[in-house]
C-alpha positions in Angstrom: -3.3 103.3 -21.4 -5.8 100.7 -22.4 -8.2 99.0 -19.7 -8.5 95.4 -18.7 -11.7 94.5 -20.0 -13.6 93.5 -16.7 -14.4 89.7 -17.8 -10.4 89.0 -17.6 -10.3 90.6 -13.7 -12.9 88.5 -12.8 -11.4 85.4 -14.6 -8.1 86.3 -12.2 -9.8 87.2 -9.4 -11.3 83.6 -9.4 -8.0 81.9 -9.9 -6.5 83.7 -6.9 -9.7 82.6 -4.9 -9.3 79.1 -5.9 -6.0 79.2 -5.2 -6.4 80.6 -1.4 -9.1 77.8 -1.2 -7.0 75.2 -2.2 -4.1 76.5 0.1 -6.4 76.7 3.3 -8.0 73.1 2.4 -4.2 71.4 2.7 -3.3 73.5 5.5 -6.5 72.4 7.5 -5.8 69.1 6.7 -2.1 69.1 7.9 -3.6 70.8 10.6 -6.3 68.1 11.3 -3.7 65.2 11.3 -0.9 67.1 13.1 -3.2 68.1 16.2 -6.7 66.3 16.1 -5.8 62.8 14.8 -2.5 62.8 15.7 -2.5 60.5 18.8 -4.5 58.1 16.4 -2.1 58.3 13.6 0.9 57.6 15.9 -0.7 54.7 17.8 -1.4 53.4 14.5 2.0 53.7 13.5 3.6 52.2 16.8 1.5 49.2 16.5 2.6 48.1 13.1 6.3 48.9 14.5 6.0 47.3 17.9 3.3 44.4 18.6 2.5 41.6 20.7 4.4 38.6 19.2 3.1 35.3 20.7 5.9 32.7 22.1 4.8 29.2 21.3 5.4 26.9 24.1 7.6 23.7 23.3 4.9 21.1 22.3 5.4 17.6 25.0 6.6 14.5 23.9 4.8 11.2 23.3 6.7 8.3 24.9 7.0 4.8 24.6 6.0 2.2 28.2 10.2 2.4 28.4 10.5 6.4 28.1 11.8 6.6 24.7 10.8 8.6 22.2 8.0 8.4 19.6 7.0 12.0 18.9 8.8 15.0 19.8 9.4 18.4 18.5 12.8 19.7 17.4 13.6 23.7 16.9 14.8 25.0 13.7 16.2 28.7 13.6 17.0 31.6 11.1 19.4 34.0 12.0 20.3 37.8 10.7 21.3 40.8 11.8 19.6 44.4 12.2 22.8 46.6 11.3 21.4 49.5 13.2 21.5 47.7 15.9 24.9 46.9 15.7 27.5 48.4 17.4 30.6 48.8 15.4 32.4 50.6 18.1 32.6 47.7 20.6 34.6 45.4 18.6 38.3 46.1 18.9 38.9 45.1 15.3 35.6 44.7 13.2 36.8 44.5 10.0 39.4 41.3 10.6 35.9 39.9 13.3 33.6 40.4 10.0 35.9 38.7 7.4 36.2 35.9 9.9 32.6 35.8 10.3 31.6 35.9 6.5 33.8 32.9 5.6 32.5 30.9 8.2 29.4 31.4 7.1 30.1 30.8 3.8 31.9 27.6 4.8 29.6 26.1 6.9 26.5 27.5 4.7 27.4 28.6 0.9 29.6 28.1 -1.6 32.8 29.0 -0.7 35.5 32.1 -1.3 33.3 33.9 -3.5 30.0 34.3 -1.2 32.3 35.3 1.8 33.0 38.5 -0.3 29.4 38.6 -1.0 28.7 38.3 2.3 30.6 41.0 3.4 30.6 43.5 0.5 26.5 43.0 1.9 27.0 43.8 4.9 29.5 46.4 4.5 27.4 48.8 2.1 24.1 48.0 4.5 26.6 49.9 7.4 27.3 52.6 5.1 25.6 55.7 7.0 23.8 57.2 4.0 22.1 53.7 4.0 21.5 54.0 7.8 20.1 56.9 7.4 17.1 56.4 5.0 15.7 53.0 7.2 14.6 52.7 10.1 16.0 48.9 10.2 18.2 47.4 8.0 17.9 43.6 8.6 20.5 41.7 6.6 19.6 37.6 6.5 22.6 35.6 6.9 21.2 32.1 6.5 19.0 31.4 4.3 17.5 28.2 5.2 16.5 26.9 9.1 19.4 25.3 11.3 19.1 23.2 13.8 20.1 24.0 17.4 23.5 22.6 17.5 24.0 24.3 14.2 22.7 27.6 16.4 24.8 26.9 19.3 28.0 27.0 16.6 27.0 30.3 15.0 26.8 31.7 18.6 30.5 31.0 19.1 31.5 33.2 15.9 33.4 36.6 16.1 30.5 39.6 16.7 27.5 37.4 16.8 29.2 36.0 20.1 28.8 39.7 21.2 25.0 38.8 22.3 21.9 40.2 20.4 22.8 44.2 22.2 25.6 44.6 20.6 25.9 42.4 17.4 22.8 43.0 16.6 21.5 39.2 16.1 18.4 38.3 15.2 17.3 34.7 15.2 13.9 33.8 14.1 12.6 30.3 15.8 10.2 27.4 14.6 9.0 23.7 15.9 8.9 20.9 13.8 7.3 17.4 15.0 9.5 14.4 14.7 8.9 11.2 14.6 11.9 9.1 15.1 10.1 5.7 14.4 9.4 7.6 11.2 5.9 5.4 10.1 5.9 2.9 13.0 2.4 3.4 14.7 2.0 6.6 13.1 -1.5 7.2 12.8 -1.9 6.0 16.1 0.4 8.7 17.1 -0.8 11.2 14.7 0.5 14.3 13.0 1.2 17.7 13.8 1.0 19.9 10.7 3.7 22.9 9.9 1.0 25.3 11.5 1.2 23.2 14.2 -2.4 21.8 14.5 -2.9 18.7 15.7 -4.3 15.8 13.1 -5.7 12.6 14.0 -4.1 9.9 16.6 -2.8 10.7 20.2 -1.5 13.7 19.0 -5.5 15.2 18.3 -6.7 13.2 21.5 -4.6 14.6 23.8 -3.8 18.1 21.9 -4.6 20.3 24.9 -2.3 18.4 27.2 0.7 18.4 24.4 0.2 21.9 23.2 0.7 23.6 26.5 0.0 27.5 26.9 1.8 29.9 24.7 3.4 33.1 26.1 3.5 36.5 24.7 6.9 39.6 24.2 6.7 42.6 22.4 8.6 42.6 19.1 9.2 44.6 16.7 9.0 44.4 12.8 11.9 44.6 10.7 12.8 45.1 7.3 11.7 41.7 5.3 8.6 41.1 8.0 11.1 39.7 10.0 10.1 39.9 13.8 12.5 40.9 16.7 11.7 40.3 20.5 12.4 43.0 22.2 14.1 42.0 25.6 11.6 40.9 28.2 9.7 43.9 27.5 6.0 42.6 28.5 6.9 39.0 28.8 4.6 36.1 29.5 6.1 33.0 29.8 5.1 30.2 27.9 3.7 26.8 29.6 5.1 23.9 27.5 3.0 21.1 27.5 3.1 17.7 29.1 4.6 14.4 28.7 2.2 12.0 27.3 3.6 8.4 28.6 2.2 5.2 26.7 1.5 1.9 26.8 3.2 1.5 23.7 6.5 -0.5 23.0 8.9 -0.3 20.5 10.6 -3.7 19.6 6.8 -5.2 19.6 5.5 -2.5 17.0 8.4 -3.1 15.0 7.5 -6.9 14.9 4.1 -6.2 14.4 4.6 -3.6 11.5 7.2 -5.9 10.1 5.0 -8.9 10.3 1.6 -7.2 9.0 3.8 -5.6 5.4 4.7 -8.7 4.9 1.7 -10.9 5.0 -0.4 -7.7 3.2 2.7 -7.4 0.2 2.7 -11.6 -0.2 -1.3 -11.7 -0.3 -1.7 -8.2 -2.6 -3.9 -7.1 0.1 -5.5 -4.4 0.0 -4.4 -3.5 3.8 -3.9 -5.4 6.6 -3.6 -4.3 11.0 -2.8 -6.1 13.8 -3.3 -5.4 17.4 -1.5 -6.5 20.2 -2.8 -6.0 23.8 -1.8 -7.4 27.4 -4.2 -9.6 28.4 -4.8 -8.6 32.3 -4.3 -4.5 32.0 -5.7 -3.6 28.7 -2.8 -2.0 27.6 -2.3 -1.9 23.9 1.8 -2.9 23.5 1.0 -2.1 19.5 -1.1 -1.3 16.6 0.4 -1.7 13.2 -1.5 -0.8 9.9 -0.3 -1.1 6.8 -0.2 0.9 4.9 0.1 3.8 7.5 -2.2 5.9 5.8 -5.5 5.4 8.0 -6.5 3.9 11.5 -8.3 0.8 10.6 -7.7 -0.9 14.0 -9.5 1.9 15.4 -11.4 3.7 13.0 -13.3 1.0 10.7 -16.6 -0.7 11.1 -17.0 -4.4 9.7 -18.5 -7.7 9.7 -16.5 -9.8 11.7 -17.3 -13.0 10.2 -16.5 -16.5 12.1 -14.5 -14.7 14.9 -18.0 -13.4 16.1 -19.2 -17.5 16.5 -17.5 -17.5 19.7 -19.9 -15.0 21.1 -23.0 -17.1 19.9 -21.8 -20.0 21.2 -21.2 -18.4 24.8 -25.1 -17.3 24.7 -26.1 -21.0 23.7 -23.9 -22.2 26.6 -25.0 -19.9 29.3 -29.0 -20.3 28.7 -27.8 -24.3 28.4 -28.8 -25.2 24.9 -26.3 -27.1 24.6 -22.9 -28.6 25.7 -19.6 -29.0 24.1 -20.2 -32.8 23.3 -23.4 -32.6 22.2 -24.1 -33.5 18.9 -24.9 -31.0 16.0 -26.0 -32.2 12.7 -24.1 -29.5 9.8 -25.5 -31.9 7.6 -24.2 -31.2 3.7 -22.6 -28.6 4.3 -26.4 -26.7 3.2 -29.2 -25.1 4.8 -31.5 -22.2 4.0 -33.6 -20.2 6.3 -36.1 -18.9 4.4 -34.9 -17.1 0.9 -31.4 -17.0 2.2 -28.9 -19.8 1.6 -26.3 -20.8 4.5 -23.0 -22.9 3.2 -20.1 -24.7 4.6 -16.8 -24.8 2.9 -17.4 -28.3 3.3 -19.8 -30.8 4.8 -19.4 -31.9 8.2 -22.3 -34.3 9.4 -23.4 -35.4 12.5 -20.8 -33.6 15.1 -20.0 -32.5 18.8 -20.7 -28.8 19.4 -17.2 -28.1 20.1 -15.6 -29.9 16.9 -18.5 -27.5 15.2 -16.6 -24.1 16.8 -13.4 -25.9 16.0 -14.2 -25.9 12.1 -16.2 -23.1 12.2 -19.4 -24.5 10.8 -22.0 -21.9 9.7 -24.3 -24.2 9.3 -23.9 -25.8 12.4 -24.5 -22.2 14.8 -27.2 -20.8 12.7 -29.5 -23.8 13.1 -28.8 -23.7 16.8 -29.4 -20.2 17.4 -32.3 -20.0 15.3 -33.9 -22.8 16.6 -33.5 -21.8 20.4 -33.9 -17.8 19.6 -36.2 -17.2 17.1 -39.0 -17.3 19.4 -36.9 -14.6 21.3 -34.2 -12.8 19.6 -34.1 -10.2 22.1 -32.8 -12.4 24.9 -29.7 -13.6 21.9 -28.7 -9.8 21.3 -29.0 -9.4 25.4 -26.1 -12.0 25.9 -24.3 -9.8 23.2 -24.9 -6.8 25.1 -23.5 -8.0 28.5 -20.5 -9.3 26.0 -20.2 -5.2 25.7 -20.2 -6.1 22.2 -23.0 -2.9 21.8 -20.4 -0.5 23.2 -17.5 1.0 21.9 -14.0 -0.2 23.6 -13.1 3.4 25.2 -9.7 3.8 24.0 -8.8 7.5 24.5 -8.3 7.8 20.8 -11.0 10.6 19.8 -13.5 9.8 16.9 -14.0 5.6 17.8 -17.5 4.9 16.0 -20.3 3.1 17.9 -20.9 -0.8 17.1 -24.0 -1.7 14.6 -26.2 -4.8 15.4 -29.7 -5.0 13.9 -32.0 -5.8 16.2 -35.9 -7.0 16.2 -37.0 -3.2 16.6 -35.2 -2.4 13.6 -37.8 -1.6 10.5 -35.5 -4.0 8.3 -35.5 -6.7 10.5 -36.5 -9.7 9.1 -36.2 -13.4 10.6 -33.5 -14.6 8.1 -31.4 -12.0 10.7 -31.0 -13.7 13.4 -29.3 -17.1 12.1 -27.0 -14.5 9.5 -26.1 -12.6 13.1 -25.0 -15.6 14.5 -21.8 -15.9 12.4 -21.0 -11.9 12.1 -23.0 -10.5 9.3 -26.0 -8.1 10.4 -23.2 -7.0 13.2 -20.3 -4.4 12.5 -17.1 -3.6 14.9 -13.9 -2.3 14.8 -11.1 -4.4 15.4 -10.6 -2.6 18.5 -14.2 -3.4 20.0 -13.4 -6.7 18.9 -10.4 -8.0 20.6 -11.5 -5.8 23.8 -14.3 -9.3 23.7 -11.7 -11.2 22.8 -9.4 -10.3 25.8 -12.3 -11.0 28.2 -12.2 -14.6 27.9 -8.4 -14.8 27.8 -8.3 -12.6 31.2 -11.2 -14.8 33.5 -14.3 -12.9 32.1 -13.1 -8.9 33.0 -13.9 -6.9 29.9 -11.3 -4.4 29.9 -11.2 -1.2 28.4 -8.4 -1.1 25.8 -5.7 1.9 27.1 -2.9 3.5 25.5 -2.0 6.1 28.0 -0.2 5.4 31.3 0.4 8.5 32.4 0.3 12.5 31.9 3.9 13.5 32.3 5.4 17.1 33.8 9.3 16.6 33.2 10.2 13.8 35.8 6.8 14.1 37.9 3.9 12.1 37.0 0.9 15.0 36.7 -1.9 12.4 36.2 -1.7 9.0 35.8 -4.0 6.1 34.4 -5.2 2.5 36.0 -6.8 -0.5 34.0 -10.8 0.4 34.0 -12.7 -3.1 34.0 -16.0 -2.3 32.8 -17.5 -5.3 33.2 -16.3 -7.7 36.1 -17.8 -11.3 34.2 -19.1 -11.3 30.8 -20.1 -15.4 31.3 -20.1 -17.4 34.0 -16.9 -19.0 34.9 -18.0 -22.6 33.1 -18.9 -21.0 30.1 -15.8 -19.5 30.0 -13.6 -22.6 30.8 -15.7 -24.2 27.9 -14.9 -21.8 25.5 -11.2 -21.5 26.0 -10.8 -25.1 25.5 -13.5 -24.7 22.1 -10.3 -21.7 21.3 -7.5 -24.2 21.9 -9.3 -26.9 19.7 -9.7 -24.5 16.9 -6.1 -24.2 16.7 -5.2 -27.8 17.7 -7.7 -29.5 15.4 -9.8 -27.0 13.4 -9.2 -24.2 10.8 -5.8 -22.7 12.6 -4.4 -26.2 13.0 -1.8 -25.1 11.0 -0.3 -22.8 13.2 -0.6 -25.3 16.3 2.6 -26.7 16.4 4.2 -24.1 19.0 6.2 -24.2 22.1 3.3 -22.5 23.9 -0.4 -23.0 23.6 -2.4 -20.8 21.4 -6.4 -20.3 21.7 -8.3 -18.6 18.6 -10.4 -18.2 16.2 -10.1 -17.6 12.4 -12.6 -15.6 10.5 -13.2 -14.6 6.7 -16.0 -12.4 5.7 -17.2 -11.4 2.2 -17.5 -7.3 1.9 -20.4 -5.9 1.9 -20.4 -2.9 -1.0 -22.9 -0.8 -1.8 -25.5 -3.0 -0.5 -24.4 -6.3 -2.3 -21.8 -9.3 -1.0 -19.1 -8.8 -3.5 -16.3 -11.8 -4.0 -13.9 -9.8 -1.9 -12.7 -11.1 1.5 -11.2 -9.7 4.8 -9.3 -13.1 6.3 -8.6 -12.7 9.8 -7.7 -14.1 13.4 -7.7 -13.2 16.7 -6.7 -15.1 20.0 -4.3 -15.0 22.6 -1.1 -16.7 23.9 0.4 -18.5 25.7 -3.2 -20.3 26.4 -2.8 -21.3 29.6 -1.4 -18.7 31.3 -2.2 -15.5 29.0 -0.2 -13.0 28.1 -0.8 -11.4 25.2 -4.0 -11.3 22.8 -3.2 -10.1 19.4 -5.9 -10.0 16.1 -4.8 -9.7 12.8 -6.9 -8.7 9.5 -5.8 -8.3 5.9 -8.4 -7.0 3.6 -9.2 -8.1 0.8 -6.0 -10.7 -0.3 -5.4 -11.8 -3.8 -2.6 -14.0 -4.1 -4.6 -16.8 -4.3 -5.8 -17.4 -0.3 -8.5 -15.8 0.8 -9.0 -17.9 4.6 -8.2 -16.9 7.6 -6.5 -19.8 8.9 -4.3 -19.4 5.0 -3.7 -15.8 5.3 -4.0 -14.6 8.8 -3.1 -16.6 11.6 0.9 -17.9 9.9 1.1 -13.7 10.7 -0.6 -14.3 14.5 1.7 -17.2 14.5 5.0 -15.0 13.4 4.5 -12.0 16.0 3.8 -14.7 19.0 6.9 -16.5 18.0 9.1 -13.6 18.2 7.5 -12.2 21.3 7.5 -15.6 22.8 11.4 -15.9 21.9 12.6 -12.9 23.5 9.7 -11.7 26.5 11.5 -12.9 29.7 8.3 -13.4 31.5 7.3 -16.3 28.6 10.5 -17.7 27.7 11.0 -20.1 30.6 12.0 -22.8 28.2 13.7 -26.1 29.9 17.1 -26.7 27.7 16.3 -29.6 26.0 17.2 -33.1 26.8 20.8 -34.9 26.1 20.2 -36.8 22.1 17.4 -34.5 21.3 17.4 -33.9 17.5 15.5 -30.8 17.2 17.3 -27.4 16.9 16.9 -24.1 17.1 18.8 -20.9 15.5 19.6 -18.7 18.6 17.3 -15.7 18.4 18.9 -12.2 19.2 17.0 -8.9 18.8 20.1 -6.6 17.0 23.3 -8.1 16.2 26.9 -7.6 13.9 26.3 -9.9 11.1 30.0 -11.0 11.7 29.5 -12.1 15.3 26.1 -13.7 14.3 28.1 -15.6 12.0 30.3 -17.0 14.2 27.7 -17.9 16.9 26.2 -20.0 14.3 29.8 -21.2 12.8 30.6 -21.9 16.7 26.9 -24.0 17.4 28.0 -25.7 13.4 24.2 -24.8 12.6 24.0 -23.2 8.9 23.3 -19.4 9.5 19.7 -18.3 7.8 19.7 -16.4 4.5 22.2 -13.0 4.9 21.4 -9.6 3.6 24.5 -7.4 2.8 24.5 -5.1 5.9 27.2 -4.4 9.0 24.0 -4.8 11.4 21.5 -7.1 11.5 17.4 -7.8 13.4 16.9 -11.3 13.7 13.6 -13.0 13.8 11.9 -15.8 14.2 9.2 -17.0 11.8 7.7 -20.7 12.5 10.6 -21.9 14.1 12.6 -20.1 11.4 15.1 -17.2 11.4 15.3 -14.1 9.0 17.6 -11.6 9.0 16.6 -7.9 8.2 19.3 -5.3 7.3 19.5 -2.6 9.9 20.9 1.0 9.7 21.3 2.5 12.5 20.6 6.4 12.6 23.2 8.5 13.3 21.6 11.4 14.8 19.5 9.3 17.3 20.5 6.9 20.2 19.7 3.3 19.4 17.9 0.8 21.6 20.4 -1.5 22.2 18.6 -3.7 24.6 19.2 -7.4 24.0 22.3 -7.4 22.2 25.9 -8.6 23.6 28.1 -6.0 24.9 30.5 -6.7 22.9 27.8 -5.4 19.5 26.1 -2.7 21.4 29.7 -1.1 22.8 30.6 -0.8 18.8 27.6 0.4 17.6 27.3 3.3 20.5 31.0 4.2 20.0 30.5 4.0 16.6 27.9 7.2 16.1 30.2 8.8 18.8 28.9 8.1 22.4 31.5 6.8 25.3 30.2 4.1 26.5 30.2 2.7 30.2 29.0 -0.4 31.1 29.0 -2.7 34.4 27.8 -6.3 34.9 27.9 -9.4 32.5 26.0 -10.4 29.6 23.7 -8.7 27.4 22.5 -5.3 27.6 19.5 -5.1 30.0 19.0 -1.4 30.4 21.0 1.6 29.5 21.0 4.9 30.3 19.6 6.9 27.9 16.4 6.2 26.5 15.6 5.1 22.5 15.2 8.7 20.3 17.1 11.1 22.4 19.4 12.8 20.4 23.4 12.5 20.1 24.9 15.7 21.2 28.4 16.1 18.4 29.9 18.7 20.5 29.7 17.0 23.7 29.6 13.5 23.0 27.4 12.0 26.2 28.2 8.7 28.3 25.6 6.1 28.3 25.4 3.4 31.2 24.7 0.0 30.1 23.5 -2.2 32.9 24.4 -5.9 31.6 22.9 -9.0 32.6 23.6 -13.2 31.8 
């Protein structure tokens, strides 16, 4: 018998040591996870099956002064079930409850016949118990996209999934999405929630911790498809939703405003254009309007404010007495330079009274005077401005307002040429906002109010926190100065650059400005036109500014493009306010007519109003409903579509219109009194339940 040569045995014997190595290495290991990491490994494993899922609290609403709706947050869902979850047993007759099931589904949510089989030939082999058996889950989607919550409420009513998530097996996936029912009216006042739910810009940013509420927490678990199911109540915390947020804002004066702004800024090719309306004695901003709606210039944008800031240099020349209203000024040419800087008139005025010299808004004529009385002092000029609070931002509660410029004597560029360009708003930037806060002051007796746009914090139906006008400076003048100026503010619009918009029902005091822009350092030939004052003159109520930038249809003043838009919102406000219209009917034989002015109306029953007054009816858009308003003594008729998933502010109209319009998107209507509508029930924005069609109360007056 031959020998194994020796070098093959050890060859072997080193295998088979290898081997046993290798063996020992994989059973320590096993050995290592099984017993020493093994709590680690299974803690691991739990918390990527079962986790802390957080439940986002419902998001409060933003509200209109009337309770209506401006921003609110709407629940979408996606539904599906776990089919280990679900208990076959329980159902009498599953297979007949699952057809039914799959072609509802498919009805209300596919394509017809075919997906119901597809549905259920899905389901069916996802219950087959080899399937079972290999999954832990087996989550089968049944709707693709999100539903809404009536949608949700329907699917809830089908065979098995009406069983309750313990035995069907239902899982329904939840989301918030902000909606704005006003769609872009006011919008970057109110702001914007993004899909990740953080708060951008406007009310919604400003008062994001009071909105956003607390979120809650609940174990889930993960399913197939990273789909996450709550598990029931297991380590709940209940989420806070957030508060009401009640504003000063109202809904048939934005949409005026808006309506009025687009226009003027689409007839001029303006660049932009804003307007602000405020109430004179509270503060309280009734609406803000830019347009386009793409950034907050009202509140957000520093400028030159041109002739409007005259008024304020003509209030410190009054109050330290250097001069009165009749006294005479001498604009001269229309010319006058102050050093290496030239100061023009549109045109030349001569020899005339101070107030005539507001009225026209003569540069030359307030630069000479306040240079000549303040150049020995500048500091006492920019004092008067400061007790104006025109060095101070307004203190609306809208986050991110920028502080005022003015240069000033201590300022390195300060030069003398300075003080007469300050007196007629150039060396001086504000917002609009800072600027008709001034403004308001001398329509109100003097207070200098801070702007507001909140009312009140709201929990539900309880008031958490609520808000009070906050004067901030009792008397910016003295009450003589201030007299004298109001009347300078009615002259401008009775005889000086506004006089065009003069002939009103109701007295108007303003004052028009236009500015050349300032860019990159250099006055280029583009303009901002724009007009502030308040109405009715001489007993305020409302102090509105308007400012298109940069118009290029041809008129570039503010008295051309500006204050006809003023003029439009204070007509229609004035027209259907019943604290203004206290209008005497007008004499037996008077010639002069008017269209009568209703907020929403049937076209058809306009007509015959008009038909029945035998006026001719305005122009006539091809539409079942119909906004009028009044323009300069002039009606136009917008088209209006009501939506159908939203109720409708039917305030103002006959009962007659706003009983077919309600029943008409499927409300019952009840209604008591005479007249028009004067309040209903439910508020503007609150959404039409199809199922159970609600009753709203209308509350009629003559």
């Amino acid at each position: 018998m031959n020998r194994v040569p020796d070098t093959i045995l050890i060859r072997v014997y080193l295998l088979f040591a290898g081997f046993l190595l290798f063996s020992f290495a994989v059973i320590g290991q096993v050995i290592r996870v099984q017993y020493v990491e093994g709590k680690k490994w299974k803690e691991l494993e739990q918390k990527e099956r079962i986790f802390s899922l957080p439940i986002r609290a419902d998001r409060g609403n933003i509200l209109a002064d009337d309770g209506a709706l401006l921003a609110t947050s709407l629940s979408y869902y996606r539904i599906g079930i776990d089919l280990k979850a679900l208990r076959k047993d329980s159902f009498p007759n599953f297979s007949d409850s699952l057809q039914v099931l799959c072609e509802n589904l498919a009805l209300y949510f596919g394509k017809g016949e075919k997906e119901a089989r597809d549905y259920q030939d899905r389901i069916l082999k996802g219950m087959d118990p080899a399937n079972l058996q290999k999954v832990k889950y087996q989550y089968i989607p049944l709707i693709a996209d999100w539903i809404d919550y009536e949608q949700l409420q329907l699917v809830n009513t089908w065979p098995i999934l009406n069983r309750g998530r313990k035995i069907s097996g239902l899982v329904v996936d939840k989301k918030q999405k902000r909606f704005y029912p006003y769609q872009q009216l006011g919008r970057m006042t109110l702001g914007l929630v993004n899909d990740s739910a953080k708060a951008i810009r406007g009310l919604e940013y400003s008062f994001n911790r009071e909105l956003r509420g607390a979120d809650g927490l609940v174990m889930a678990q993960r399913l197939a498809g990273n789909v996450m199911m709550p598990l029931d109540h297991f380590g709940e915390k209940l989420a806070q939703d957030g508060f009401d947020i009640q504003t000063t804002l109202n809904i048939n004066m934005m949409d005026v405003v808006r309506q009025a702004i687009q226009t003027a800024v689409e007839q001029h090719q303006a660049k932009y254009g804003l307007a602000i309306l405020m109430e004179t004695q509270t503060g309280q901003i009734k609406a803000i309007a830019n347009y386009p709606e793409e950034y907050n210039y009202a509140v957000a944008t520093l400028m030159e404010p041109g002739s409007t800031f005259k008024i304020a240099s003509a209030i410190a020349l009054l109050e330290d007495q250097a001069i009165t209203p009749t006294d005479t000024v001498d604009a001269g040419n229309g010319s006058i330079r102050f050093y290496d800087k030239v100061i023009t008139d549109h045109e030349p005025h001569g020899k005339i009274p101070f107030a005539k010299a507001i009225a026209v808004s003569s540069n030359v004529a307030i630069s000479k005077l306040v240079n000549d009385y303040y150049r020995q002092d500048p500091a006492r000029f920019l004092a008067h401005l400061d007790k104006m609070g025109l060095n101070q931002t307004s203190g609306i509660e809208l986050t991110g307002e920028p502080n005022p410029y003015m240069i000033r004597p201590t300022d390195p560029n300060w030069s003398p040429v300075n003080l007469p360009s300050l007196s007629f708003g150039y060396g001086v930037k504000l917002t609009p906002m800072q600027l008709i806060t001034f403004y308001n002051a001398l329509a109100n007796g003097g207070q200098l109010v801070k702007p507001s746009l909140v009312t009140a914090i709201r929990d539900k139906s309880q008031i958490y926190k609520s808000f009070t006008p906050v004067v901030r400076n009792p008397q910016i003048c003295s009450e003589k100065t201030l007299k004298e100026i109001q009347k300078m503010m009615e002259l401008v619009v009775e005889e000086g650059t506004a006089k065009n918009i003069g002939k009103t029902d109701y007295k108007v005091a303003g004052k028009t400005g236009t500015v050349r822009k300032l860019i990159n350092g250099k006055y280029e030939s583009l303009y901002r036109a724009s007009f502030v004052g308040y109405f009715p003159a001489d007993n305020p109520r409302y102090t509105c500014l308007i400012l298109i930038d940069e118009p290029s249809g041809g008129e570039i003043y503010g008295s051309q493009v500006a204050a006809p838009v003023f003029r439009e919102i204070a007509d229609n406000i004035y027209s259907t306010d019943l604290h203004l219209n206290q209008e005497a009917f007008p004499e037996a034989g008077a010639s002069s007519r008017r269209y009568p002015v209703t907020r929403l109306a049937s076209l058809d029953n306009l007509k015959n109003i008009y038909n029945e007054l035998n006026i001719s009816a305005p122009a006539q858009p091809e539409a079942q409903w119909v906004r009028a308003r009044r323009t300069q003594g002039i009606v136009k008729l917008t088209a209006y579509t009501p939506r159908k998933e939203w109720v409708p502010d039917v305030t103002g109209m006959s009962a007659r219109d706003a009983v077919a319009l309600l029943e008409n998107l499927g409300m019952k209507v009840k209604r008591y009194g005479h007249g028009r509508v004067r309040k209903q029930s439910l508020v503007p924005g609150t959404t039409i339940q199809r199922k159970n069609p609600q009753t709203i109360l209308l509350e009629l007056q003559g």
